[in-house]
N, C-alpha and C positions, 0 to 999 in steps of 0.2 A: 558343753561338748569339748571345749578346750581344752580343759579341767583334766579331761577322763580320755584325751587323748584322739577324740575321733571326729569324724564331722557331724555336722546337724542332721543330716540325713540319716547316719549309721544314728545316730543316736536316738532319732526319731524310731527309726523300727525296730531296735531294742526294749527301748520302752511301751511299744504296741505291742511286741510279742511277749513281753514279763507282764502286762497288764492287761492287755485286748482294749488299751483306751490310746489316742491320742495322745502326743506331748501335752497338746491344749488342755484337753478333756482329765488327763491326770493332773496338771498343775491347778485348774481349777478345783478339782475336787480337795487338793491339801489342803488350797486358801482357803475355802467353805468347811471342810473341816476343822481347821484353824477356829477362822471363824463361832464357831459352835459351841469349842471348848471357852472363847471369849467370851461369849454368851452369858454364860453356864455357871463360868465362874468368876467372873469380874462385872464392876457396876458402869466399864467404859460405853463411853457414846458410842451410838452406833457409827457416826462417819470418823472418830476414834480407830473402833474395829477393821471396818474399812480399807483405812490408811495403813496399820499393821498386818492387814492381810496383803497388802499389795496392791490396791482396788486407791487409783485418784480419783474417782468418782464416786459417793455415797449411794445414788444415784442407780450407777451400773451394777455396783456391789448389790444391791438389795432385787435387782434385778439376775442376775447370777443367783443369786442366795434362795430366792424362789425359785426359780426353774430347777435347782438339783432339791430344794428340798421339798419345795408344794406351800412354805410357808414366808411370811415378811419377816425379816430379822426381831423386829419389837413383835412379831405375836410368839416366835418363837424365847423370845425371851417372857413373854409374860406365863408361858405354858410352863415354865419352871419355876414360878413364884406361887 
């Protein structure tokens, strides 16, 4: 918000009105899509991925990672093999 000049607030509802999600709800979604392309395309561990998406929990991540996508990070990594 700093960055770009405005407070947390403005910045919150800028981002819900270009997206219709949360700051939360959009930032989680990068890092899961982040995530995915890690997947997809590289051989890293999963708490690896995790840690480069942002996620200090493995744990939480895989937890996050299911509820946007409906799958565990290792089955959706096995579905690409």
């Amino acid at each position: 918000a700093a960055a770009c000049d405005l407070s947390v607030s403005r910045l919150g509802t800028l981002i819900k009105q270009e997206t219709g999600k949360t700051i939360n709800e959009y930032l989680a979604q990068i890092r899961i899509d982040k995530a995915i392309d890690l997947l997809e395309k590289t051989n890293l561990k999963i708490y690896e991925i995790a840690e480069r998406c942002g996620y200090k929990s493995s744990q939480y991540f895989s937890q996050v990672f299911f509820q946007k996508t409906g799958r565990k990070p290792i089955d959706y990594r096995k579905r690409g093999q």
